[in-house]
N, C-alpha and C positions, 0 to 999 in steps of 0.2 A: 325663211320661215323659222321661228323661235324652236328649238329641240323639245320645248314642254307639251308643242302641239301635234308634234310626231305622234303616229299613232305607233302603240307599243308591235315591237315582232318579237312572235312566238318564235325558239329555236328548236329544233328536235332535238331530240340527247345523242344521235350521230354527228350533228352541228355544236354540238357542247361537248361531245366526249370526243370526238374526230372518228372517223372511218374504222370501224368492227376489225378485231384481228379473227378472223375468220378459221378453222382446220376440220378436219374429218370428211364426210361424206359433202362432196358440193352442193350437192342440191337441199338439203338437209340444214346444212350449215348456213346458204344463203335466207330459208327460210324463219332458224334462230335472228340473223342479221334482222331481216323484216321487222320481226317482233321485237328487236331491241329498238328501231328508229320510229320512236314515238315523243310526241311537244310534250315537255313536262306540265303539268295541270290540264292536261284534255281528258275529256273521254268521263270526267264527274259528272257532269252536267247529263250523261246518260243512263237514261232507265233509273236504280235505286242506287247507283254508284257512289255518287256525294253525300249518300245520309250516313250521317256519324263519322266523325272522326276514325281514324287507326292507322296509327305511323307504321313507314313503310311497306302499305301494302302493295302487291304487285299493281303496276300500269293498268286498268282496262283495255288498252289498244293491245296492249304486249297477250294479256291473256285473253283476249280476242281472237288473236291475231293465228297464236296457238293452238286454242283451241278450233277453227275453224279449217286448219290448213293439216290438221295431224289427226280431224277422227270426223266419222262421219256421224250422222244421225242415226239414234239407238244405243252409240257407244258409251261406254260406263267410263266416265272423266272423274278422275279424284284429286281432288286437295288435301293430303296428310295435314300441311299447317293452314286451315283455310282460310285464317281471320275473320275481318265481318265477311265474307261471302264472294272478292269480286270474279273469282276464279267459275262460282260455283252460277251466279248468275250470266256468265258469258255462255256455260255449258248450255246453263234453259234456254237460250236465246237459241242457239245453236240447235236446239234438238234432242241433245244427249243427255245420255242419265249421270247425269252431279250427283256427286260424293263429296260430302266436306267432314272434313273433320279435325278439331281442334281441343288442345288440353284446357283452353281457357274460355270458363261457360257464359261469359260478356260475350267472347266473340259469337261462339255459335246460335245463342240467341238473338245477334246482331245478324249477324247470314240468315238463318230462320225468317226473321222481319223484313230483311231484303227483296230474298228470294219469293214472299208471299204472295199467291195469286189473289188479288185484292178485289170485288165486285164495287159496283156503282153504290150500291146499297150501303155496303159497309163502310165503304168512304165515305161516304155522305154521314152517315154513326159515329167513325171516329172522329170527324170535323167537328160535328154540334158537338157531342162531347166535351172535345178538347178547350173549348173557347166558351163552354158553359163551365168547365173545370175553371179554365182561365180567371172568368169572373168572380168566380167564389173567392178561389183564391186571392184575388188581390184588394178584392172586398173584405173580408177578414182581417187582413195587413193592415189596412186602411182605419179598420176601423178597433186598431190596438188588439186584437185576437192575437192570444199566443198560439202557437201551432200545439197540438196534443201531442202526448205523450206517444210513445217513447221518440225522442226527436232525431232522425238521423242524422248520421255523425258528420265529423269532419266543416261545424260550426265557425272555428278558427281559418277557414280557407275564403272565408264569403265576408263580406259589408254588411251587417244585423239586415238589414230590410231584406236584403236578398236570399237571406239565409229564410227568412220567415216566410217572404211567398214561395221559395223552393220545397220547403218543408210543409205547408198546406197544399200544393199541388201534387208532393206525394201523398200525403192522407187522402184526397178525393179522391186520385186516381186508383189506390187503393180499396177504394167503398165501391168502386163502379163493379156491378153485378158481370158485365159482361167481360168473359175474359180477354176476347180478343183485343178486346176497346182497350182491358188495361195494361196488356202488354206492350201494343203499340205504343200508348202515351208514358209508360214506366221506361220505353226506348228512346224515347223522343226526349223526357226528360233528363236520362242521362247523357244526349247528343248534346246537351246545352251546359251539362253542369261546368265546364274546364271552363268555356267560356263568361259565363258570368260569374266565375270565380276571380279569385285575385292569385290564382297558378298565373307563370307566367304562358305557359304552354301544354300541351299533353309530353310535350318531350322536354320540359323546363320546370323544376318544379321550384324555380326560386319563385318569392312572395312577393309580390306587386301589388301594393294598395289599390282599390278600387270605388269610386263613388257610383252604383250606377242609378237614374229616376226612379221614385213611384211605378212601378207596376211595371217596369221593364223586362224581369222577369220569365213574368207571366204573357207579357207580349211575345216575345220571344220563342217562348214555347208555344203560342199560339201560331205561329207564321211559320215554325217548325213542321208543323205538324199540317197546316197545308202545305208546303213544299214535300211533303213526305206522298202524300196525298198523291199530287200532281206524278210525282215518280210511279207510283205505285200504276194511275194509268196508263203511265208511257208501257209501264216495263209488261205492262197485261197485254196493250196493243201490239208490242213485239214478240209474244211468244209464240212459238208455230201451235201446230196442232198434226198427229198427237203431242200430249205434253206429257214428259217424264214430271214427275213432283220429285224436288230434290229433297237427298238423303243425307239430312247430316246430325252429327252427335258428337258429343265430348268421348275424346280418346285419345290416348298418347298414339304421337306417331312414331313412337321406339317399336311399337309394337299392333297398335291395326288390331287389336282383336277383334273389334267388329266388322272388320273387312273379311269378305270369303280370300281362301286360297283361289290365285288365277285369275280375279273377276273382272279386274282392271285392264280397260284397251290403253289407255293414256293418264299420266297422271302430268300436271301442270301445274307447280308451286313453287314460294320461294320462303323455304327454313328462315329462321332468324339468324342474323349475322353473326359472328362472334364478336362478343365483348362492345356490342353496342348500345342495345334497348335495354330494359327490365321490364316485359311488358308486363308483369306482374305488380309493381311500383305505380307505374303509367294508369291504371287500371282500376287499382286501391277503391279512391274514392267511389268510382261507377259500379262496383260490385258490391262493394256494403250498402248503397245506396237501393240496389236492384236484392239485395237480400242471398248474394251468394258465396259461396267459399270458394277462398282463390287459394285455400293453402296446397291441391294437390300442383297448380301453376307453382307458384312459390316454390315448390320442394322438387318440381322438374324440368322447369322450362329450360327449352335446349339455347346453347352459349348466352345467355343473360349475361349482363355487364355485372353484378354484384357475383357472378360466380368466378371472375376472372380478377378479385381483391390477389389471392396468390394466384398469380399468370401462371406458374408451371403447374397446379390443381386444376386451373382451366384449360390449360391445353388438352390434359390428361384426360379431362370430362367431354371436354369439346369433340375429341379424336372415339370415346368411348361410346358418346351419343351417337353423333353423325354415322360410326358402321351400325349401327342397333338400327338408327329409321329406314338408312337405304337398304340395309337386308330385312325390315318390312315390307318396306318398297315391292324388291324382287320378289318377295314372295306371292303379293298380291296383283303383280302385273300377270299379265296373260302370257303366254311363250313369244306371241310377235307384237305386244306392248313395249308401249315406250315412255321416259319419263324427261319432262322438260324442267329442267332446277333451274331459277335462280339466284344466284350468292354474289355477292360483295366478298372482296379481302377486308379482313378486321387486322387489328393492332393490338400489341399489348408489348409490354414492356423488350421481352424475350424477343420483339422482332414482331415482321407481317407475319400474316396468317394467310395464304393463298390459298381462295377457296377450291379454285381449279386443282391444284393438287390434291388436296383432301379429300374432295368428290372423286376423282381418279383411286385413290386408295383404299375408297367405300364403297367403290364401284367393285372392282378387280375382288376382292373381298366377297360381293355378296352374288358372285357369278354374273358378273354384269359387263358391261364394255362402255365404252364411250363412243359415239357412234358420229359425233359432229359437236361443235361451239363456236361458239362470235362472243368477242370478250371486248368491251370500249373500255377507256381510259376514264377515271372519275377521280373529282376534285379529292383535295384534303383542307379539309377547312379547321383543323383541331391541333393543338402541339404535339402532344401525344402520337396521335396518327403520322405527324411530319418526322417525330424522333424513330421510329417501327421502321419508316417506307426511306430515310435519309436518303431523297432524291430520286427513290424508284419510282414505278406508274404505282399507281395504284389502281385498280379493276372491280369490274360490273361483269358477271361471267353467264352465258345461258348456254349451259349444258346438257344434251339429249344422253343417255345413257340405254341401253334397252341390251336383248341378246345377240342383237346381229340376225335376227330372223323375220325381218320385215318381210 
């Protein structure tokens, strides 16, 4: 039979990265292992998981997997760096009282719209909506309507047509009385902008010309927004009862202020790598677009790749951040809490960055221990990274840290 009609195989990242180096407590440690052996691209397709883009967020299966195996029902689960939500949506499924919290007010409003307990009613509200929004808008286009005034930005990133039904589908969505209606479709809209842009990616920001049809758009955003829909009643028919309503808010995680001291059973996250993302760059566009200010992001996001321009000021930031959030961390875990990190080793010029050892020195620091980890081997697909690691593994590390008073 020809290889084109092979049906594709999914690997797990145990099958791509080979067999967890495993240490600490056994049992503990095999449970990390679990949570790392998960198919890369699964688990979207669950509940609100797939709506909107956001690189690098943890696995669904992995924080599933976590949070299911490390707290029970009732327990207060936190996400210091939450992104859109998928940590904090596995917690509701589960039972527990979700905690997200993020310095970047895209993301939290993105978690917020995930984590939403959505009725029939309301669904059915933001659909006609969305697709009576749709019309206007590409009827306007159509029929030579300039978008009004003041036109949001970043005009130079789109193919004129697409710039003009994106920009009257912000103005309707805008005029709609009902809030809910308009935050979902003002989310919805930003889930599409990268895409019918001429960015090459959310993690690519060179220019790729684009031609795309008449009213594509606004289809687009139309079909968005049932698929948002359809999630919205998976993720209702999955939640138990009682249900905790999840709690999240913009705040730094150097610092938790709005976290009580103690309140946390489990906290489950994975920080930003060093010297990878800018998720603040990445973001640009969807936050001027949504009307918010990314500059307290900008001026603190922890290892951002533009902070590591002098690699030895990034090290210095990197090592200065990372003991600041994990002695939040401790502080808001409970005495027999425990916290599950995610990290990646980064690269810069000065050599790797092993996240394992950094966590170990944030840890010990902020009275904390390391209690178990499973660390797999991950590619290098960059020069850079190849010049840092010259022929060492490079790693994917999930490390539980707590007091040793389970």
């Amino acid at each position: 039979m020809p290889s084109r009609h092979l049906p594709k195989r999914r690997l797990s990242l145990t099958n791509v990265g080979g067999a967890p180096v495993l240490s600490g407590e056994a049992s503990l440690a095999a449970t990390l292992a679990r949570a790392l052996d998960v198919e890369p691209g699964a688990g979207l397709e669950r509940w609100t998981h797939g709506f909107h883009t956001y690189a690098a967020r943890m696995h669904p299966d992995t924080a599933g997997r976590l949070v299911r195996a490390l707290s029970r029902a009732g327990a207060a689960v936190l996400d210091p760096f939450c992104g859109s939500g998928t940590v904090v949506v596995e917690a509701l499924v589960h039972g527990a009282r979700a905690v997200g919290r993020d310095l970047n007010p895209v993301a939290i409003r993105l978690a917020r719209m995930r984590a939403a307990v959505v009725p029939e009613a309301r669904r059915r509200a933001v659909r006609e909506r969305a697709w009576r929004i749709a019309g206007i808008a590409a009827g306007r286009v159509r029929q030579g309507h300039l978008p009004p005034a003041p036109l949001p930005p970043g005009a130079d990133q789109f193919d004129a047509r697409t710039f003009a039904e994106l920009a009257w589908l912000r103005a309707a969505i805008a005029a709609d009385r009902d809030p809910f209606v308009r935050e979902a479709l003002a989310l919805v809209l930003s889930s599409i902008l990268v895409k019918v842009s001429c960015r090459a990616s959310d993690t690519d920001s060179r220019y790729q010309p684009k031609c795309r049809p008449p009213g594509a758009a606004t289809a687009i955003f139309g079909h968005k927004v049932d698929e948002l829909c359809r999630r919205w009643k998976a993720l209702r028919e999955a939640l138990p009862s009682p249900l905790y309503p999840a709690d999240l808010g913009i705040d730094d995680a150097r610092r938790l202020r709005t976290v009580p001291d103690a309140s946390i059973d489990l906290v489950v996250t994975s920080p930003p790598y060093a010297n990878v993302y800018d998720y603040a760059e990445q973001h640009a566009l969807r936050a001027a677009w949504l009307g918010e200010d990314a500059g307290a992001l900008r001026a603190n996001e922890v290892g951002a790749r533009r902070g590591f321009r002098d690699a030895r000021r990034g090290l210095e930031r990197w090592e200065h951040d990372g003991a600041a959030w994990v002695a939040a961390v401790a502080r808001v875990l409970r005495p027999s809490g425990l916290a599950c990190v995610l990290g990646g080793d980064g690269a810069t010029p000065l050599g790797p960055v092993r996240f394992d050892e950094c966590l170990g020195r944030w840890a010990v620091a902020a009275g904390l221990r390391v209690e178990a980890s499973a660390a797999q081997r991950r590619p290098i697909f960059d020069e850079e990274t190849r010049r840092a690691f010259r022929g060492r593994d490079r790693r994917e590390h999930l490390i539980a840290v707590g007091r040793g008073e389970m």
